[in-house]
VMD Tcl script that builds the backbone (N, CA, C; Angstrom):
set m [mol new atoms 390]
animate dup $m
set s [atomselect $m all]
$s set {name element resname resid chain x y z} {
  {N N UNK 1 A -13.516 4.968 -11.585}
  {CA C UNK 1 A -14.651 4.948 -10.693}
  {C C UNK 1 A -14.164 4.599 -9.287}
  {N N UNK 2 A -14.608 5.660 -8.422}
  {CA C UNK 2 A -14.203 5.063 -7.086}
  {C C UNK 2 A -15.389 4.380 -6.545}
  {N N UNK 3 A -14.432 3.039 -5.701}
  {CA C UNK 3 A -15.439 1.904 -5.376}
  {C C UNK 3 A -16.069 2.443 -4.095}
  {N N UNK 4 A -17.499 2.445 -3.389}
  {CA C UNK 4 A -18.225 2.565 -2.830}
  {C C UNK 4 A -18.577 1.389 -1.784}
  {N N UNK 5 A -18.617 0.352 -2.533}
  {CA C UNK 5 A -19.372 -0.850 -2.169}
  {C C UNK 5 A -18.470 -1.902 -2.538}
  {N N UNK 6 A -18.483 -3.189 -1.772}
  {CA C UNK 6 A -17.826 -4.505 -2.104}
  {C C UNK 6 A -17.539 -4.920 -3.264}
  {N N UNK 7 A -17.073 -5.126 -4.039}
  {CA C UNK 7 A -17.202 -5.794 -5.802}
  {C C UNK 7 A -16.273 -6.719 -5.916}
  {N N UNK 8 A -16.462 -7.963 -6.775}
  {CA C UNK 8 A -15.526 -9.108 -7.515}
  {C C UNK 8 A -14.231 -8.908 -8.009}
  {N N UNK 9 A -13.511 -9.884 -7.725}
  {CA C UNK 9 A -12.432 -9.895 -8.212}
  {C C UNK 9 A -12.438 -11.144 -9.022}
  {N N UNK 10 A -11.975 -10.871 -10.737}
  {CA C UNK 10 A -12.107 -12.781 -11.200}
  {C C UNK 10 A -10.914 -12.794 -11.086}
  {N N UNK 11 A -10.630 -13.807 -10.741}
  {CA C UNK 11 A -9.298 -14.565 -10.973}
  {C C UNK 11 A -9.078 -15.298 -11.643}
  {N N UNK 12 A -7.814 -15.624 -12.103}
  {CA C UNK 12 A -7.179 -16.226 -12.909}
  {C C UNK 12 A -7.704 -17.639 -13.168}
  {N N UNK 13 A -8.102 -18.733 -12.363}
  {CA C UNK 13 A -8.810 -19.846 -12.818}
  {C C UNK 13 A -10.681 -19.717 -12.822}
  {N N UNK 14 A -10.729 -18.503 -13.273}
  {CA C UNK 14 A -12.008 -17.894 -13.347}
  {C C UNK 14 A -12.796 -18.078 -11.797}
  {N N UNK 15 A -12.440 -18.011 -11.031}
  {CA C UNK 15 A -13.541 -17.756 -9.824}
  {C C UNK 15 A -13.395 -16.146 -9.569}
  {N N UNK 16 A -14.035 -15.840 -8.298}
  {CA C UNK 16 A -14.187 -14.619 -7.922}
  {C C UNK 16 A -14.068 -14.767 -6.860}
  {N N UNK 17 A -13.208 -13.270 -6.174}
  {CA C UNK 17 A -13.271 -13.323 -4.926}
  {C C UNK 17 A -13.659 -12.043 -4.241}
  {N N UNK 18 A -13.619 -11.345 -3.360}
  {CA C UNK 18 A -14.349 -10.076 -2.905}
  {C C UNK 18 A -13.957 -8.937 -2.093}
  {N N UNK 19 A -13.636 -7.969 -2.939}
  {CA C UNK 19 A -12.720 -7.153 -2.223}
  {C C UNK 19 A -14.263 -5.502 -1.583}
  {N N UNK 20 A -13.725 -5.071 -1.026}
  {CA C UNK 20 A -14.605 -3.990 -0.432}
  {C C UNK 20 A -13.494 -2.506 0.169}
  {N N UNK 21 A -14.065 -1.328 -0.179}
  {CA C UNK 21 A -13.472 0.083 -0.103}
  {C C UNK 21 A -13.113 0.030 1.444}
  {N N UNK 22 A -11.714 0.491 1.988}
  {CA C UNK 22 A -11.748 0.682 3.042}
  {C C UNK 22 A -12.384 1.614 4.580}
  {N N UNK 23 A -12.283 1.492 5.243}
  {CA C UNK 23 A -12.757 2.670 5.758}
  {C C UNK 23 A -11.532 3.703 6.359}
  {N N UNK 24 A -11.912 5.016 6.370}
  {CA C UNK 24 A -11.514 6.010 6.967}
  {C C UNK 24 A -10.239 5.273 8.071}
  {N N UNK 25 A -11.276 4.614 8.860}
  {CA C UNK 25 A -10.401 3.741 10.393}
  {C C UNK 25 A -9.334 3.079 9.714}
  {N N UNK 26 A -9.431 2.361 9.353}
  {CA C UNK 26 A -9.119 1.377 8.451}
  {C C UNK 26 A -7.713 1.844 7.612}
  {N N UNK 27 A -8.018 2.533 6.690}
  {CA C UNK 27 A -6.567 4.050 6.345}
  {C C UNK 27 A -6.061 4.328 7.302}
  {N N UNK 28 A -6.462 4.732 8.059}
  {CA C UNK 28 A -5.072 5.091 9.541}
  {C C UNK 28 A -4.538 4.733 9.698}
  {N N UNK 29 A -5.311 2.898 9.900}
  {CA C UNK 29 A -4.066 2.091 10.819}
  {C C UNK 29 A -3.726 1.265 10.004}
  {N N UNK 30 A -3.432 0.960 8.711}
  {CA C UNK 30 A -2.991 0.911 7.821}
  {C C UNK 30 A -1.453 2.058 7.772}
  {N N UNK 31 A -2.021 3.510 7.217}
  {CA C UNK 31 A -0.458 4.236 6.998}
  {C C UNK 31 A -0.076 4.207 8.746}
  {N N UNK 32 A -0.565 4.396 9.800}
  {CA C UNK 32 A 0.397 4.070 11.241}
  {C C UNK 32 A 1.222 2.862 10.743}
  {N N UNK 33 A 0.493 1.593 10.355}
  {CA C UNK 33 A 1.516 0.577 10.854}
  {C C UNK 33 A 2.964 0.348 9.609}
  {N N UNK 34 A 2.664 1.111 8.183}
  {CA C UNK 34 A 3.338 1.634 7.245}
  {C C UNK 34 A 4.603 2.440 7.779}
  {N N UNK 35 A 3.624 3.854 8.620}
  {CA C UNK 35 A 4.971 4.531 9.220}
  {C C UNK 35 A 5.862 4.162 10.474}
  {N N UNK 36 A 5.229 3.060 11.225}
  {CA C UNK 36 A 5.829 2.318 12.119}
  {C C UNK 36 A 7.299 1.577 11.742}
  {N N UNK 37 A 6.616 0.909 10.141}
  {CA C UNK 37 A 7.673 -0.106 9.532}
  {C C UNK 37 A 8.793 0.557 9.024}
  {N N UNK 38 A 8.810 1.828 8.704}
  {CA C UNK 38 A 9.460 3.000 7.794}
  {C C UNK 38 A 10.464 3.038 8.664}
  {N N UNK 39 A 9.686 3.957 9.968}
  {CA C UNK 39 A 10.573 4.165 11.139}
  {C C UNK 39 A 11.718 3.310 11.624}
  {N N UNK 40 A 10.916 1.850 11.600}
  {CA C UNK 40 A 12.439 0.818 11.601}
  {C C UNK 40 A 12.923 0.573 11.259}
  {N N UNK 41 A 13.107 0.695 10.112}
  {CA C UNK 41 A 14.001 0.735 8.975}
  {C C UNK 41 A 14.963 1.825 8.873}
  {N N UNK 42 A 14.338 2.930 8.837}
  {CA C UNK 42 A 15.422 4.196 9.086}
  {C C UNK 42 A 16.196 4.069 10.491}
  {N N UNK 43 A 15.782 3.569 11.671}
  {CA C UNK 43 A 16.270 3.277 13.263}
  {C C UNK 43 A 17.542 2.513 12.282}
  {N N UNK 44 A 17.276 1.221 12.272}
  {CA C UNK 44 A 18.521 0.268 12.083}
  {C C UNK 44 A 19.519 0.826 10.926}
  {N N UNK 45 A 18.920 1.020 9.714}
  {CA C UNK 45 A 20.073 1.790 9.258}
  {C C UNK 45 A 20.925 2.790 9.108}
  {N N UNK 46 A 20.371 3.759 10.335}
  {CA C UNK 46 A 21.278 4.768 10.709}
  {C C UNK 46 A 21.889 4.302 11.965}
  {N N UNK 47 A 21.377 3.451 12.831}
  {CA C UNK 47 A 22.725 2.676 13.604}
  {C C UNK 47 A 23.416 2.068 13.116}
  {N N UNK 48 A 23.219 1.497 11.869}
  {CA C UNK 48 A 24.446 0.496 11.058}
  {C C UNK 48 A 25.512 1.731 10.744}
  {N N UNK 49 A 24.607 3.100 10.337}
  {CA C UNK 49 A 25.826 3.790 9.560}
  {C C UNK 49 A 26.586 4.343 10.909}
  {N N UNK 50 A 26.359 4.051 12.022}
  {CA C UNK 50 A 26.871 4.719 13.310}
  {C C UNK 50 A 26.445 6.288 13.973}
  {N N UNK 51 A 25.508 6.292 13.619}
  {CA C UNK 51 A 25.243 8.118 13.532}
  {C C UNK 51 A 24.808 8.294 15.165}
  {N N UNK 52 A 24.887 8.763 15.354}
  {CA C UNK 52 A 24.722 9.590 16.878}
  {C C UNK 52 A 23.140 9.268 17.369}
  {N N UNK 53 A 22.983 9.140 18.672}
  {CA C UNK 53 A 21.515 8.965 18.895}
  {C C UNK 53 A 20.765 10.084 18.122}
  {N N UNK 54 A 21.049 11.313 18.540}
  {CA C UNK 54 A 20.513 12.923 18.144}
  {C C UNK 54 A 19.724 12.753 16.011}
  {N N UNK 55 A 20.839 12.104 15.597}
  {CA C UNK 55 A 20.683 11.977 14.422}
  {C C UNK 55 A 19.318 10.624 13.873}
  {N N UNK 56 A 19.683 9.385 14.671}
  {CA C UNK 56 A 19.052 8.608 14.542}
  {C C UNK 56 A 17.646 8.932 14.727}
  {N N UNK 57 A 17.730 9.601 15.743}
  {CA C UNK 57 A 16.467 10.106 16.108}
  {C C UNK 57 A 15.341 11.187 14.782}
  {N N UNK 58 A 16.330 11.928 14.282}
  {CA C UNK 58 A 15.570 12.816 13.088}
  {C C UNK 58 A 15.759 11.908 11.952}
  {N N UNK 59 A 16.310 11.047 12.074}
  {CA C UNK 59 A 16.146 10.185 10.940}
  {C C UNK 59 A 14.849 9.359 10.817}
  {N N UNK 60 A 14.524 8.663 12.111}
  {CA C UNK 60 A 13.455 8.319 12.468}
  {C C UNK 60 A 12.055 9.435 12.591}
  {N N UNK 61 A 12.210 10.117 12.686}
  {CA C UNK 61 A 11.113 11.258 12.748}
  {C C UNK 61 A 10.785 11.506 11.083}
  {N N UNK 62 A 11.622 11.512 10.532}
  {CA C UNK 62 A 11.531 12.142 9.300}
  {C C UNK 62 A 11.221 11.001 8.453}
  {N N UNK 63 A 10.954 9.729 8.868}
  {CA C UNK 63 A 10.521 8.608 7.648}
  {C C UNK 63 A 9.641 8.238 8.692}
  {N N UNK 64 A 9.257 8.257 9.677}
  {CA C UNK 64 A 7.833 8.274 10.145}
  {C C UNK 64 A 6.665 9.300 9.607}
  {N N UNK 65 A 7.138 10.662 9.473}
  {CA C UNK 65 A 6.335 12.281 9.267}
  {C C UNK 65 A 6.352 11.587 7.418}
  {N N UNK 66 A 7.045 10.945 6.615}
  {CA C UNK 66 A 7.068 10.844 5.381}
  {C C UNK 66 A 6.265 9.751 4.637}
  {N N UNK 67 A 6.362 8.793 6.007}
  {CA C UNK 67 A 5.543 7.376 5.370}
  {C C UNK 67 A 4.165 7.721 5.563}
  {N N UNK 68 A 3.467 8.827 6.627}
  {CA C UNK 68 A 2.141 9.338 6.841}
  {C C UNK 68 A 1.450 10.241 5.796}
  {N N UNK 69 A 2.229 10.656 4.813}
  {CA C UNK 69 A 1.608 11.255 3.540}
  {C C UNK 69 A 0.252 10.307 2.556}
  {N N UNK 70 A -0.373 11.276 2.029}
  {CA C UNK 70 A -1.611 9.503 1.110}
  {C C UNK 70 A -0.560 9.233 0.132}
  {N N UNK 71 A 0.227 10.119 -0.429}
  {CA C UNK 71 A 1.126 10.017 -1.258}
  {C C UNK 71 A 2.177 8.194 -1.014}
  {N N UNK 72 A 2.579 8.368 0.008}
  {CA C UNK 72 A 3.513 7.450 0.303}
  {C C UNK 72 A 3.041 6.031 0.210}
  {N N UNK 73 A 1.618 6.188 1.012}
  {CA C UNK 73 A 0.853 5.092 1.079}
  {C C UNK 73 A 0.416 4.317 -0.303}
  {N N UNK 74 A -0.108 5.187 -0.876}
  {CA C UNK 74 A -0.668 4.878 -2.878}
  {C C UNK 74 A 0.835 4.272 -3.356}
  {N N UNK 75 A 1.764 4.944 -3.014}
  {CA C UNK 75 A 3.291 4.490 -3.873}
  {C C UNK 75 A 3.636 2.706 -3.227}
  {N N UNK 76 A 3.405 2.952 -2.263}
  {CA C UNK 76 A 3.629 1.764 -1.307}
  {C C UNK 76 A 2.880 0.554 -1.815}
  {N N UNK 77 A 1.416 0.408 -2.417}
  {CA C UNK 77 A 0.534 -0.188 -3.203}
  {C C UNK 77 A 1.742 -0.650 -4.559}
  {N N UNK 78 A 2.565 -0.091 -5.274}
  {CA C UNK 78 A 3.317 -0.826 -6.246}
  {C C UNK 78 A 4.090 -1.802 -5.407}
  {N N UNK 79 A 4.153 -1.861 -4.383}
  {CA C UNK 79 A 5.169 -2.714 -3.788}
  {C C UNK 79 A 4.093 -4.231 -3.152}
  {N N UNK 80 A 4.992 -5.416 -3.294}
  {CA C UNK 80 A 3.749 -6.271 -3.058}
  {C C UNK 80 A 3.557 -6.500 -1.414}
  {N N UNK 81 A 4.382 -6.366 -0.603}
  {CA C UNK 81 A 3.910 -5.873 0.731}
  {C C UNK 81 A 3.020 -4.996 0.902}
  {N N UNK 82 A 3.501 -3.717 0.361}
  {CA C UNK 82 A 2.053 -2.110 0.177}
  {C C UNK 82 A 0.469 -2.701 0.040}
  {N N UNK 83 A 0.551 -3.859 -0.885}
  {CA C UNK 83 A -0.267 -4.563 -1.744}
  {C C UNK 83 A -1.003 -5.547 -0.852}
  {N N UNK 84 A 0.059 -6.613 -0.556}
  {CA C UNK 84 A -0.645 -6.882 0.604}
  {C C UNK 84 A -1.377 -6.354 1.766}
  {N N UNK 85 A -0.937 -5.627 2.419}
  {CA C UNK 85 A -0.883 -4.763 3.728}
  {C C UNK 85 A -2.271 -4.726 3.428}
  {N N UNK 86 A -2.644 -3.853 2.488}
  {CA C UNK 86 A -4.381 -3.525 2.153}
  {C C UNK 86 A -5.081 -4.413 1.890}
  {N N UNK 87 A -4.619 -5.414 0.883}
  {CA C UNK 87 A -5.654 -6.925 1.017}
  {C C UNK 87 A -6.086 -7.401 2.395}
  {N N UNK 88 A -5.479 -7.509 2.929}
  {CA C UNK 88 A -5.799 -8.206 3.922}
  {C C UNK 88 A -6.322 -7.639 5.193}
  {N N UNK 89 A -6.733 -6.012 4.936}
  {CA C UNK 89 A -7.615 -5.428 5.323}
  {C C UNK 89 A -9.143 -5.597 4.794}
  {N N UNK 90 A -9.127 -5.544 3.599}
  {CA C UNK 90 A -9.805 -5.221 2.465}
  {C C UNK 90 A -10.889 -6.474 2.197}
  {N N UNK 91 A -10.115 -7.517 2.133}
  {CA C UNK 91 A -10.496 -8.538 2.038}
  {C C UNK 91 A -10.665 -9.786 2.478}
  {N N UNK 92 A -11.186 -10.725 2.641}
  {CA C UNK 92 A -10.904 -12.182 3.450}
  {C C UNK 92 A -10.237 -13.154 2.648}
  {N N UNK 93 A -10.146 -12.823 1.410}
  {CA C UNK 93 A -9.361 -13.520 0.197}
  {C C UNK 93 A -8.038 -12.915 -0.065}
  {N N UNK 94 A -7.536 -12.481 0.920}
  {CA C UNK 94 A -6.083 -11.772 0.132}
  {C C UNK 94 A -5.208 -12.854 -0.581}
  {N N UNK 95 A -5.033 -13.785 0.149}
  {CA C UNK 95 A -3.911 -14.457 -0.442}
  {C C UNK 95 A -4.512 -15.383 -1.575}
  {N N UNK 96 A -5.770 -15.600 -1.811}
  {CA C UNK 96 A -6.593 -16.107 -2.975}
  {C C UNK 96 A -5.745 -15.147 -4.707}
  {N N UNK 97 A -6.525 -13.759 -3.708}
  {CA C UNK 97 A -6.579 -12.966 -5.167}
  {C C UNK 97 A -5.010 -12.579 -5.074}
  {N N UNK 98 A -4.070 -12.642 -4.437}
  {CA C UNK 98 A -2.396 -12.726 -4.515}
  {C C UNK 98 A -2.027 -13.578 -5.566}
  {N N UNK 99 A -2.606 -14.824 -5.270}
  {CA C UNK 99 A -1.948 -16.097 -6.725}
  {C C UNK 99 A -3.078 -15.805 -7.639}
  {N N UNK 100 A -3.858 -15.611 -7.345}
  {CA C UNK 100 A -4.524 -15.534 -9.123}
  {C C UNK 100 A -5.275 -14.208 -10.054}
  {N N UNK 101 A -3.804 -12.830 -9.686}
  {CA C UNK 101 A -4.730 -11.884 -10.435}
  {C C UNK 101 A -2.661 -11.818 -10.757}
  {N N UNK 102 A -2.248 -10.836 -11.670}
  {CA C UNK 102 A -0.779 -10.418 -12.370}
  {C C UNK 102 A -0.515 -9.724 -11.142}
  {N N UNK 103 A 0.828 -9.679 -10.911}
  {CA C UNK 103 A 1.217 -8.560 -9.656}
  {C C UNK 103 A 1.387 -7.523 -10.116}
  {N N UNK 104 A 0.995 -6.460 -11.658}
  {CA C UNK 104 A 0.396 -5.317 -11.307}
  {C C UNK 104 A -0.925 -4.760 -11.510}
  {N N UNK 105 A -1.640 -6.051 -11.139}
  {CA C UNK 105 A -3.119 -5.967 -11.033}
  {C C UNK 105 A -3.130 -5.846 -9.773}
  {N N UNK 106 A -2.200 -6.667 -8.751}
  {CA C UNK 106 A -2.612 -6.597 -7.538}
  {C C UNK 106 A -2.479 -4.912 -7.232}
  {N N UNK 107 A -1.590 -4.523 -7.242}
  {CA C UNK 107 A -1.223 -2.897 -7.479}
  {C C UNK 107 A -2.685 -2.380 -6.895}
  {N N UNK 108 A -2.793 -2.495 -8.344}
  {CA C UNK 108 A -4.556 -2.167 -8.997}
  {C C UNK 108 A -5.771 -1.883 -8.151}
  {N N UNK 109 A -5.643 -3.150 -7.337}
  {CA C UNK 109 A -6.553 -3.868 -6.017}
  {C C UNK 109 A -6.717 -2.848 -5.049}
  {N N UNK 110 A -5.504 -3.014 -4.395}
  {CA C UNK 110 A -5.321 -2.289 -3.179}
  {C C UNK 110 A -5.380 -1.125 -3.567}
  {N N UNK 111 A -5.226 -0.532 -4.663}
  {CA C UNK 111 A -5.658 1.314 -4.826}
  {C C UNK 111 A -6.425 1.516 -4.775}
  {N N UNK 112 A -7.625 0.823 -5.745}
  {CA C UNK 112 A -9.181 0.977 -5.493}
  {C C UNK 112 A -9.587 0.789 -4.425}
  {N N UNK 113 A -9.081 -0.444 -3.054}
  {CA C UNK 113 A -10.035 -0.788 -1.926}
  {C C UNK 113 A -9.087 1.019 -1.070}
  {N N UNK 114 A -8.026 1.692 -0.972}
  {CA C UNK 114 A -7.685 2.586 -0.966}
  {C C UNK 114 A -8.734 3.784 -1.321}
  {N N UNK 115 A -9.244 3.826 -2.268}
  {CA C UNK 115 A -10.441 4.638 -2.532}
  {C C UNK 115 A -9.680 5.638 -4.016}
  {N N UNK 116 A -9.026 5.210 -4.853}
  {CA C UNK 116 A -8.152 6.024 -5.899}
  {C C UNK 116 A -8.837 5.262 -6.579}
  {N N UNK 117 A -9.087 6.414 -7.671}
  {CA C UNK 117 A -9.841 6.382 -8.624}
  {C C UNK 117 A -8.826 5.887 -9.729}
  {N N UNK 118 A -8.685 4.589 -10.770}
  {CA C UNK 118 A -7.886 4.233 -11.100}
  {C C UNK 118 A -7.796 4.994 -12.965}
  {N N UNK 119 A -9.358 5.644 -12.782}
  {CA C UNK 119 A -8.635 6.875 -14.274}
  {C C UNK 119 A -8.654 7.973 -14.272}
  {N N UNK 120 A -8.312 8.339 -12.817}
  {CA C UNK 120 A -7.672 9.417 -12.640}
  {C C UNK 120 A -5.913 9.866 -12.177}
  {N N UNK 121 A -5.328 8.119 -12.525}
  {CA C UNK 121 A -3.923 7.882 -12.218}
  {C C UNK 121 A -3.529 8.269 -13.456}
  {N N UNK 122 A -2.699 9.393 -13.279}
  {CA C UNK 122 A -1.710 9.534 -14.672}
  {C C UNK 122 A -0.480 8.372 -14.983}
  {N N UNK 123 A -0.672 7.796 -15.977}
  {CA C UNK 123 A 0.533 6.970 -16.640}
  {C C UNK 123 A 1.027 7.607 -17.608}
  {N N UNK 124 A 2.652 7.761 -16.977}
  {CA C UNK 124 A 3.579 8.023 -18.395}
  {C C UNK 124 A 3.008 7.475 -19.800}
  {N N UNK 125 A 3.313 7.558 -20.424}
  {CA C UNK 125 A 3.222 7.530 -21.898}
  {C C UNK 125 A 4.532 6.231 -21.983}
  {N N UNK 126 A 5.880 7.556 -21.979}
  {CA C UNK 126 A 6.872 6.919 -22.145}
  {C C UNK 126 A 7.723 5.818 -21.203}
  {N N UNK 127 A 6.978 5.699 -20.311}
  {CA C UNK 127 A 7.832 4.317 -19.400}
  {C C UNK 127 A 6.746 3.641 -19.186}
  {N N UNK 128 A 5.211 3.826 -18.866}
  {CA C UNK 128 A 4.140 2.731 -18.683}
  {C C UNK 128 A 4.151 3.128 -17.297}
  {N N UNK 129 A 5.176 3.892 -16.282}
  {CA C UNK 129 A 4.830 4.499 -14.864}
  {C C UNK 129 A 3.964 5.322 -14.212}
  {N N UNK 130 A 3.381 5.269 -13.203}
  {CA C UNK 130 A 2.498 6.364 -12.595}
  {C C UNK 130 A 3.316 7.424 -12.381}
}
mol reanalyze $m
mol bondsrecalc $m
mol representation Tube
mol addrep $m
């Protein structure tokens, strides 16, 4: 079911806390500041490997143009930064529902406030992976 509207999160010492679907705006600058982080990452480690400005440069282009996919963004959600990043859009409780839901519930979280429908994610069979 994709979420529409605000809904509960219980947590682990049974309270609740309150997560809500993002908006449109909200997704943008979210994957911008995703492909921002990408970008620096590819910058510094193609100056570590010494590569030529010319190169650095399509290196940087090309994990900026890659981190802007929805694809990248949803994958980024297994990661607990990805995870974060959206809580704390999403919610005023991020770091609440951080300590008290499993970290691949948090996953979970940020896909739905994402707007992914969570049974329409195919899971392997054989590894338990998306």
């Amino acid at each position: 079911m994709i979420r529409l509207s605000a809904w509960a999160v219980t947590l682990s010492d049974g309270t609740t806390a309150t997560m809500r679907p993002l908006t449109v705006r909200e997704r943008i600058g979210i994957t911008e500041a995703f492909a921002s982080q990408c970008a620096e990452r590819a910058s510094a480690d193609a100056k570590l490997a010494g590569m030529a400005s010319a190169e650095v440069f399509r290196e940087v282009a090309a994990a900026r143009r890659n981190a802007r996919t929805a694809s990248a963004l949803v994958m980024d959600c297994f990661t607990l930064d990805g995870s974060m990043r959206v809580l704390h859009v999403a919610s005023d409780d991020a770091e609440r529902i951080a300590a008290g839901v499993e970290p691949k519930e948090l996953s979970w979280i940020a896909l739905e406030a994402l707007g992914v429908d969570r049974e329409d994610v195919e899971v392997r069979s054989d590894t338990g992976n998306v």
